[in-house]
C-alpha positions as CSV (number, residue, x, y, z in Angstrom):
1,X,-37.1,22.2,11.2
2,X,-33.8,22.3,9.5
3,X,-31.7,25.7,9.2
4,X,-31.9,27.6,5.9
5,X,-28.5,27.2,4.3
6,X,-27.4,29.5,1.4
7,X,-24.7,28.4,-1.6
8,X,-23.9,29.7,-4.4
9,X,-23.0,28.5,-7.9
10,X,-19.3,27.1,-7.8
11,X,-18.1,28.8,-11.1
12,X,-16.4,31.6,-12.0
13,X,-19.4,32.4,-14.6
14,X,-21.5,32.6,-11.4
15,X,-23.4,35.5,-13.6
16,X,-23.7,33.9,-17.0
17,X,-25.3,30.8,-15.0
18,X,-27.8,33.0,-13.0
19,X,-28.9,34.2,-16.5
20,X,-29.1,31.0,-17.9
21,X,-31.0,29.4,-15.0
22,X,-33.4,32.4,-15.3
23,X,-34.0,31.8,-18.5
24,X,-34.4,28.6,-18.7
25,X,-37.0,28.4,-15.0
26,X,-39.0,30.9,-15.7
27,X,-40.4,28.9,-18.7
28,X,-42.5,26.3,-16.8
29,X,-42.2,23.1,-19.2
30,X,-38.7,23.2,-18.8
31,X,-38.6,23.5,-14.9
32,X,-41.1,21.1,-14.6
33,X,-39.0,19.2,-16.4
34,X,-36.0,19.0,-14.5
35,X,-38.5,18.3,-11.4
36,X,-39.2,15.5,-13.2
37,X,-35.7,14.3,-14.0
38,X,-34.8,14.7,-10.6
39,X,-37.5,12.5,-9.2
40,X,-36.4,10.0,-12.0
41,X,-33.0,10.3,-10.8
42,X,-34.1,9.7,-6.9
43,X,-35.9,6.4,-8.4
44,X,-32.6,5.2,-10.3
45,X,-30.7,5.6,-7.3
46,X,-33.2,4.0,-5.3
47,X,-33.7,1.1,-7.7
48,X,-29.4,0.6,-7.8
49,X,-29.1,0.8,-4.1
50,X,-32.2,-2.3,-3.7
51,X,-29.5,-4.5,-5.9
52,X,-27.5,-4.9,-2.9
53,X,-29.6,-3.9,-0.5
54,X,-33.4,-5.3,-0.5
55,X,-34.0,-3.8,3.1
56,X,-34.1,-0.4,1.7
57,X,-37.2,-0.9,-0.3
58,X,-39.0,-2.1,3.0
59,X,-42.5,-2.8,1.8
60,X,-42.9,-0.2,-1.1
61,X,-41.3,-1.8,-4.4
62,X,-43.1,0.1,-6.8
63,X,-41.3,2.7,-7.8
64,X,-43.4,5.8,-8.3
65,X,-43.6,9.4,-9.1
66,X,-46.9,11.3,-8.3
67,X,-47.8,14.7,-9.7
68,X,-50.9,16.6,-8.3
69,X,-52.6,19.3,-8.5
70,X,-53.8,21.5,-6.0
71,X,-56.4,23.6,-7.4
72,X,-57.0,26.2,-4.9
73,X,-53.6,26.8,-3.6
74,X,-52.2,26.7,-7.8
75,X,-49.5,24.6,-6.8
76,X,-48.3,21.2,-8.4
77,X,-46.8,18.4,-6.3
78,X,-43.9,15.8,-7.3
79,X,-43.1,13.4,-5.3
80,X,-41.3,10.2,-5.8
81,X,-40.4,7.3,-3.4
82,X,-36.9,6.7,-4.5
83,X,-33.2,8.3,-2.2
84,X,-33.0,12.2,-1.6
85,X,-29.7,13.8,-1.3
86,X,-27.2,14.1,1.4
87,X,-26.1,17.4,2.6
88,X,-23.0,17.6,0.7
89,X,-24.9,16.3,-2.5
90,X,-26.7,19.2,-2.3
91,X,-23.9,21.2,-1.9
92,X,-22.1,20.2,-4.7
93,X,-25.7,19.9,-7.3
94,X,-27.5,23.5,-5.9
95,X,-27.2,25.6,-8.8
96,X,-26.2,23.2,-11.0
97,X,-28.6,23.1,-14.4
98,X,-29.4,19.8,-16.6
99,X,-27.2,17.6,-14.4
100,X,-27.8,14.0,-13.5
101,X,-27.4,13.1,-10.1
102,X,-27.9,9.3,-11.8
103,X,-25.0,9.5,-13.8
104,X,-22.7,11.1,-10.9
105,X,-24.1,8.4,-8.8
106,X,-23.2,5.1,-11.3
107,X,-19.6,7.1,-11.7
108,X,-18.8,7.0,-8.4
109,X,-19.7,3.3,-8.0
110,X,-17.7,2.5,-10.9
111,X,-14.9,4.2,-9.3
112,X,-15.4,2.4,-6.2
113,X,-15.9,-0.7,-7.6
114,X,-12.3,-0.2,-9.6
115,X,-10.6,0.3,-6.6
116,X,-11.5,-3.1,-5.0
């Protein structure tokens, strides 16, 4: 198993964004939500890297999220089949509400792409 790691929010407004991520994941359509959007996000990163890379879809194409329930443990699962992030992805995205790991991603191959 992997070492716990602690960050925290890289801000100075560390405080006003512990209230706002309170606020806004203790209400449980909104953090299921971003669980969603996340999971979305792994698919659209997935589905860009397949353009130029076929391998890395190996024999599962369809891209999927799943959502269960588990009734006696009260838990709900998402899981998707698309790319996770890296270490320092995490680093930089842990803490960070409503953003779209998508739209960093497409950025960064546009930048890329312009440097060519």
């Amino acid at each position: 198993l992997a070492e716990k790691q602690t960050y925290q929010f890289k801000t100075e407004i560390e405080q006003l964004l512990d209230l706002l991520a309170n606020a806004l994941y203790t209400n449980k359509e909104i953090f299921l939500r971003e669980l969603i959007s996340n999971a979305a996000d792994a698919l659209n990163k997935i589905r860009f890297l397949s353009l130029t890379d076929s391998k890395i879809l190996e024999d599962d194409t369809e891209f999927k999220i799943r959502i269960r329930f588990h009734e006696k443990e009260k838990t709900l699962e998402i899981e998707d089949n698309g790319v996770g992030m890296s270490e320092k992805e995490l680093q930089e995205n842990i803490g960070t509400i409503a953003k779209s790991g998508t739209l960093q991603f497409l950025k960064n191959i546009k930048k890329d792409q312009n440097l060519e």
